[in-house]
N, C-alpha and C positions, 0 to 999 in steps of 0.2 A: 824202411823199405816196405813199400806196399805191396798187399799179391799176399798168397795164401803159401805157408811156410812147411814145408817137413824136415827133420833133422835124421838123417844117419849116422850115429855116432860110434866112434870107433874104442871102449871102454874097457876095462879091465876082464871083463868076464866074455866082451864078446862085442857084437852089432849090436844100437837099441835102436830102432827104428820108432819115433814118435810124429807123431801130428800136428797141427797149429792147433787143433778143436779136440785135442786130446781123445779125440772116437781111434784111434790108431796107436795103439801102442803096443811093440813086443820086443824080444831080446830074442837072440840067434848066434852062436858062439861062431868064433871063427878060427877054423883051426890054421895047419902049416898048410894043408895041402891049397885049402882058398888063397892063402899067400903067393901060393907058387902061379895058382891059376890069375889072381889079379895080377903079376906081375909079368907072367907070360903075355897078358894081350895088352900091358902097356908097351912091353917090345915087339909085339905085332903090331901094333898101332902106329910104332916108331918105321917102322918097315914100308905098311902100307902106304903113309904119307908119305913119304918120298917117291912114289910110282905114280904112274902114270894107267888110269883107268881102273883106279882101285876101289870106287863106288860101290859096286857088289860086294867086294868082300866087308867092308869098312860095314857095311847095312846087316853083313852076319855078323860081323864081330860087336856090331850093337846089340845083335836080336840075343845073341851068348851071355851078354852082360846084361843084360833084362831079365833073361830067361832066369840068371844067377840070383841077381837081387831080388826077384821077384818073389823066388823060393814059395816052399809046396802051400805057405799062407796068404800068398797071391797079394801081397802087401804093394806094391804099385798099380796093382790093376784096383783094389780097393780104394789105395789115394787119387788117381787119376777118375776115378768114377764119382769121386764126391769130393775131389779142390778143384773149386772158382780158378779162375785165370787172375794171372798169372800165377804158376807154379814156380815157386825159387827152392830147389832142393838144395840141404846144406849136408857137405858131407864133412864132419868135424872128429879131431882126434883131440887128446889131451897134450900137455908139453913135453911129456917124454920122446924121447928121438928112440923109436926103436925098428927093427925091420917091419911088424905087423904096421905100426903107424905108415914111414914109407910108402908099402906092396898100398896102403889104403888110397894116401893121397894122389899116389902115381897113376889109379888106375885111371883109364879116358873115360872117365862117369857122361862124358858131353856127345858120345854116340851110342847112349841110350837107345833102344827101337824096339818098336812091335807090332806089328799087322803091318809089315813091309816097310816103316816108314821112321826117320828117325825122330824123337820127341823135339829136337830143334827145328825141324822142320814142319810141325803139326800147327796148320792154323789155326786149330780151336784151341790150345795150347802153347802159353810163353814159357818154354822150361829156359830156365837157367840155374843150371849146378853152380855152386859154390863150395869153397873149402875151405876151409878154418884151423888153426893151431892153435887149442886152447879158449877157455870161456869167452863168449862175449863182453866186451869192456865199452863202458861210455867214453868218448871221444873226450880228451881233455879241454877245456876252454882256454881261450882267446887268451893269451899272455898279455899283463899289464903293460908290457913295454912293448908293445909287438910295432914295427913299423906302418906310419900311416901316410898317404901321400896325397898331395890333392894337385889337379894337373888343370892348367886353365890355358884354352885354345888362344891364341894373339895371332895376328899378319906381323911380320918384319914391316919395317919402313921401306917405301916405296911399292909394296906388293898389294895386288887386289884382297879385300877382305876374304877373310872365310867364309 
């Protein structure tokens, strides 16, 4: 996947927010109350989409989850300031199924926004969130026996060529 990469990961002690060029890296614990608040506006979220002219709010409920993530070491306005296009944020937990993982994955990471505007919607920027359970793994290869077909175009008799 090409495009300049950050990870938020969801880890035993807390958030570690890293970089693709490693100039970005910190940890930020996450207690119950953050749980409750990511969890709240993925059922706000759930709310909103269903209505009808819910744009404004949907653009605060972004500017709220900015504002959150962004937190007092201004770590997206830092990444956004110095990653190349396309930005692919990954926001990844480990394999355990617990509530913090959950509130994590649940939340609508994808109406991001700030200076009025949501980051899917920023021409200077391709964001796309992504979310992950557990390491990254290489894709298995091609199975020895995998099915092969080869398909060759013919006319019936009597019918104009192809």
């Amino acid at each position: 996947m090409k495009g300049y990469h950050a990870t938020i990961t969801l880890a035993y002690h807390g958030l570690e927010f890293r970089s693709d060029d490693g100039n970005i890296r910190e940890d930020r614990p996450l207690t119950t109350s953050d749980c409750e608040l990511l969890t709240g506006w993925a059922a706000q979220h759930q709310k909103l989409a269903r209505k009808r002219r819910s744009s404004d709010a949907l653009l605060a409920l972004g500017q709220q989850i900015y504002n959150w993530l962004n937190g007092p070491t201004q770590f997206l306005r830092r990444l956004i300031d110095s990653a190349p296009t396309p930005l692919h944020l990954l926001f990844a937990t480990g394999k355990d199924d617990n509530q913090a993982a959950r509130c994590f994955l649940d939340a609508p990471w994808e109406l991001l926004a700030d200076a009025g505007q949501h980051w899917a919607l920023r021409e200077d920027t391709l964001f796309c969130p992504i979310r992950r359970i557990g390491g990254a793994l290489e894709p298995p290869g091609p199975s020895p026996s995998r099915l092969s077909l080869v398909f060759m175009a013919a006319a019936p008799r009597g019918a104009d060529n192809l």
